[in-house]
N, C-alpha and C positions, 0 to 999 in steps of 0.2 A: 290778869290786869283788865279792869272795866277802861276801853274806850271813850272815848267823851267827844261831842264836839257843842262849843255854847255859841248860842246863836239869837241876840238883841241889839238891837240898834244902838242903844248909849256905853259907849268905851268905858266908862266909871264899871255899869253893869257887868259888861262881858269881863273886866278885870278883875270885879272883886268874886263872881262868882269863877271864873277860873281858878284865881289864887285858894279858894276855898276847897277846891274839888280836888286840886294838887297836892294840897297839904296830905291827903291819904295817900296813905299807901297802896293803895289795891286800884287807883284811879288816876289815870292819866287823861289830859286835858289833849286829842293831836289835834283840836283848830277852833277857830273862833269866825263866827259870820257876822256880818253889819245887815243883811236882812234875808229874807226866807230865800231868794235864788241863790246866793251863797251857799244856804243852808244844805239847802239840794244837793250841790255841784259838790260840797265838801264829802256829803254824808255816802254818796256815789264813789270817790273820791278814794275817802279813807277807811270805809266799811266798821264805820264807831260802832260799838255796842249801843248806847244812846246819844240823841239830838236831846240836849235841853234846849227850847224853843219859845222865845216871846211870841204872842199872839199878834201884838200892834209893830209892825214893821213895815218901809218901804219897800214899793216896787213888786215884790209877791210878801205877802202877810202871810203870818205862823201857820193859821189853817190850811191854806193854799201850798202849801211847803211841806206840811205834816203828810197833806194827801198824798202829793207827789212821791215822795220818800215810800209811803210804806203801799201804793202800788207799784211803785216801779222793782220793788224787791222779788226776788227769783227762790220761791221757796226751797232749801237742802243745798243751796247753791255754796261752792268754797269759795271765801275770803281769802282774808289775808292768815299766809297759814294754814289754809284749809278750814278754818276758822267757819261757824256759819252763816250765814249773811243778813240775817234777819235784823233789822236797826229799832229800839224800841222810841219812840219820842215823848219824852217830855214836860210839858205845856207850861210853862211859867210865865205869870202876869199879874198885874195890880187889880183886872174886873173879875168881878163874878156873877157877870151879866149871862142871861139863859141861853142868848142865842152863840156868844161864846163859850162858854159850855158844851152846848151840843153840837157846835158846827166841830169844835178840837176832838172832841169823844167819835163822832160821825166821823172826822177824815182819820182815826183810826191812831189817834195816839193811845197809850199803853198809860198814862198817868195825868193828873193837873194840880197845880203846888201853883199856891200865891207866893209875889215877890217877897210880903214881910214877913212868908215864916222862918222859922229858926234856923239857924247853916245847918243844925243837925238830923230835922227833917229832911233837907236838900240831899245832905249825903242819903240817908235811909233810903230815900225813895230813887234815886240815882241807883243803888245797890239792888232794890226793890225790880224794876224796868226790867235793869238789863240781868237779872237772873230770869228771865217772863211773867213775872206778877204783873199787877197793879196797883197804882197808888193814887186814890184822893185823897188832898189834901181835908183833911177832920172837919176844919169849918165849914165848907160846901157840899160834904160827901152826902145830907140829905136832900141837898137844892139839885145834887146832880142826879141823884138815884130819880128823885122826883118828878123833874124837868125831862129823862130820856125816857121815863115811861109812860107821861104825856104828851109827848110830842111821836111816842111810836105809832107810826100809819095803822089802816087796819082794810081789809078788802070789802067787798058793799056785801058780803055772809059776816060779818064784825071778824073775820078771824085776822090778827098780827100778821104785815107783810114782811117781807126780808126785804127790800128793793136795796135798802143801806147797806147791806154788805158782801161784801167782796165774792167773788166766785170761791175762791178756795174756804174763805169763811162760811158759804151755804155748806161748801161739801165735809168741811169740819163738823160742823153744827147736823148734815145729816145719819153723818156714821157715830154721833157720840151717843146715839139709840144702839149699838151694836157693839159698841169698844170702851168698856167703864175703866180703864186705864189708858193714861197719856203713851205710853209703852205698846199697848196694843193698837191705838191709833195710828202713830208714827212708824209702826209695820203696816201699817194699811195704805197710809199714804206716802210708803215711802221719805219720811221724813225725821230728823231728829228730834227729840223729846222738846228738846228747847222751845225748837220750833213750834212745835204742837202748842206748849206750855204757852207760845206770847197769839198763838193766834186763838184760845180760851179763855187769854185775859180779855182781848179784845172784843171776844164778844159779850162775854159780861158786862167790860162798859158800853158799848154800844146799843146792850137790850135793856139795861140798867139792872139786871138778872144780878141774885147773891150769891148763886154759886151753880154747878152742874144739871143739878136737878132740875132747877128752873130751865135753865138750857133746853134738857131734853125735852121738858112738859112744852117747851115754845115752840121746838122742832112739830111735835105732835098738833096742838095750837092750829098752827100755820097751817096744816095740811101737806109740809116739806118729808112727814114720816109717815106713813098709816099703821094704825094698829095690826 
């Protein structure tokens, strides 16, 4: 059973998109937030597999909530259950403005889905998350590919900085020159596959990278790997 927790300021919203997620079967809705410090406290709270998360909310906004959420997570850590604790978020909103884009992609959510697309997308990508993939939403996925891969820093030798991501994401992104399997990874760092699996989607979005290969050639890049 996929966890859920939805999390928008307008009660129409957080009901209809509940009511939608609930209709499936494999998906359970356990809370609903009115703005991102909610989001937090629940997502701490009740250990969802995913936060779907409006970016324009009071008091702490989606970005600032997304952040919070997927630092404060304790990688291999047991849940509920024993379960493992890694929460994927979300991003669902009406802009497809750049700097929301990259500021949601940067605090490290796992997906971004505009409000008007279809309930069937919602679910897909819902399903998408919290197995560890990633999901752009189709209309934006060139403006996002685009937008993260120029707006990525670079040091005064032009080589690509890491500053954007996470500690455990450099040491991910440094051992995937030595572990071409999620399996051999996750013996490496001690963690489960899952795990491995949402913290490779993340950097994908985060470097706007297509798939592994890229990864590595970035690790190398950057000067994070030497020949």
């Amino acid at each position: 059973m996929i966890r859920v927790v939805v999390a928008d300021d307008q009660p129409e919203v957080r009901e209809g998109m509940s009511m939608m997620l609930a209709a499936e079967a494999d998906i359970e809705v356990v809370g609903t937030a009115r703005d991102g410090a909610e989001a937090v406290m629940l997502a701490r709270r009740e250990h969802p597999d995913v936060v779907l998360m409006d970016i324009r909310m009071p008091t702490t906004d989606g970005v600032e909530a997304t952040r919070q959420i997927t630092e404060h997570q304790v990688d291999g850590a047991a849940g509920r259950g024993g379960r493992d604790e890694t929460v994927a978020v979300l991003v669902l909103t009406t802009f497809d403005h750049d700097d929301v884009l990259y500021g949601a992609l940067r605090a490290g959510a796992s997906g971004y889905l505009l409000k008007h697309s279809a309930p069937s997308d919602l679910v897909d990508a819902v399903r998408t998350v919290a197995e560890g993939g990633s999901w752009i939403d189709p209309s934006v996925a060139g403006k996002v590919i685009a937008t993260l891969r120029a707006m990525s820093a670079t040091d005064g030798r032009g080589r690509p900085t890491l500053e954007f991501l996470s500690p455990r994401e450099i040491e991910v992104l440094r051992l995937m020159a030595d572990a071409p399997t999620n399996a051999e990874l996750a013996e490496m760092l001690y963690l489960s596959e899952a795990t491995v699996k949402t913290h490779i989607s993340r950097l994908l979005m985060k470097t706007g990278s297509h798939d592994r290969a890229q990864l590595v050639a970035l690790a190398y890049r950057s000067g994070l790997v030497r020949p």
